[in-house]
N, C-alpha and C positions, 0 to 999 in steps of 0.2 A: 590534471588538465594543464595543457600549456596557457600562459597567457602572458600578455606584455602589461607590466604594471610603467604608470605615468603620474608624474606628482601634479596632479592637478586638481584646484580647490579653487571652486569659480564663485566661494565667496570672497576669497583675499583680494586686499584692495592693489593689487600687480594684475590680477584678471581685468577686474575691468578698466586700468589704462590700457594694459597691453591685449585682447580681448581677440583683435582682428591674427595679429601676429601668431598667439595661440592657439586659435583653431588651425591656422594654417602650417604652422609645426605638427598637430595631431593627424592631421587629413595625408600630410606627407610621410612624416615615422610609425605611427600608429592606430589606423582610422578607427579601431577597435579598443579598446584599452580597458585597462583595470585601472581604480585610484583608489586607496587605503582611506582617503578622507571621507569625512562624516561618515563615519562605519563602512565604508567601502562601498564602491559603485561603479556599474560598466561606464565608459564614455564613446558614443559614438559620432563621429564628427563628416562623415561623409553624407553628404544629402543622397546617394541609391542604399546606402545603411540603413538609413533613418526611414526613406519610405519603404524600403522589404522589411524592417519591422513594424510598420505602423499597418501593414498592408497583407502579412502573411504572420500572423496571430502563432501558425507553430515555430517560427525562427523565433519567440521570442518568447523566453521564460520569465515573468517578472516578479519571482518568487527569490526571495535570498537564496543565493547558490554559494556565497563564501562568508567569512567573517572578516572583521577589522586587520585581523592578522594572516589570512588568505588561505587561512582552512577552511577544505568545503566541510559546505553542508549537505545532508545526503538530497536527492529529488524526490518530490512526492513520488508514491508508489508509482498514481498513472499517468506521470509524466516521465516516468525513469524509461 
């Protein structure tokens, strides 16, 4: 799987000064992303992202799909 990785870690204390500026670099290069921190996790930063996934339950797998190091992991059976 393709996917664009971004170094981003919204607990280091550079997020929250620069907080507003960072969303708005992700929303522009990347609205979707991958980040290695705290064992890896999507980032979605566009508000119609955020609600087709809070709104359409099958865009959105929330089952670990990769590891720390961005090896997948396989899909449960009845979601593959």
């Amino acid at each position: 799987m393709s996917r664009q990785t971004v170094d981003f870690d919204h607990h280091h204390p550079n997020h929250v000064i620069n907080a507003v500026e960072t969303y708005q670099r992700l929303r522009s290069e990347a609205s979707v992303a991958w980040t290695p921190h705290h064992g890896g996790f999507w980032v979605v930063s566009r508000y119609a992202d955020v609600m087709r996934l809070t709104t359409e339950p099958e865009a959105f797998l929330s089952t670990k799909t990769y590891d720390a190091d961005g090896d997948p992991h396989p899909r449960p059976r009845a979601l593959a």
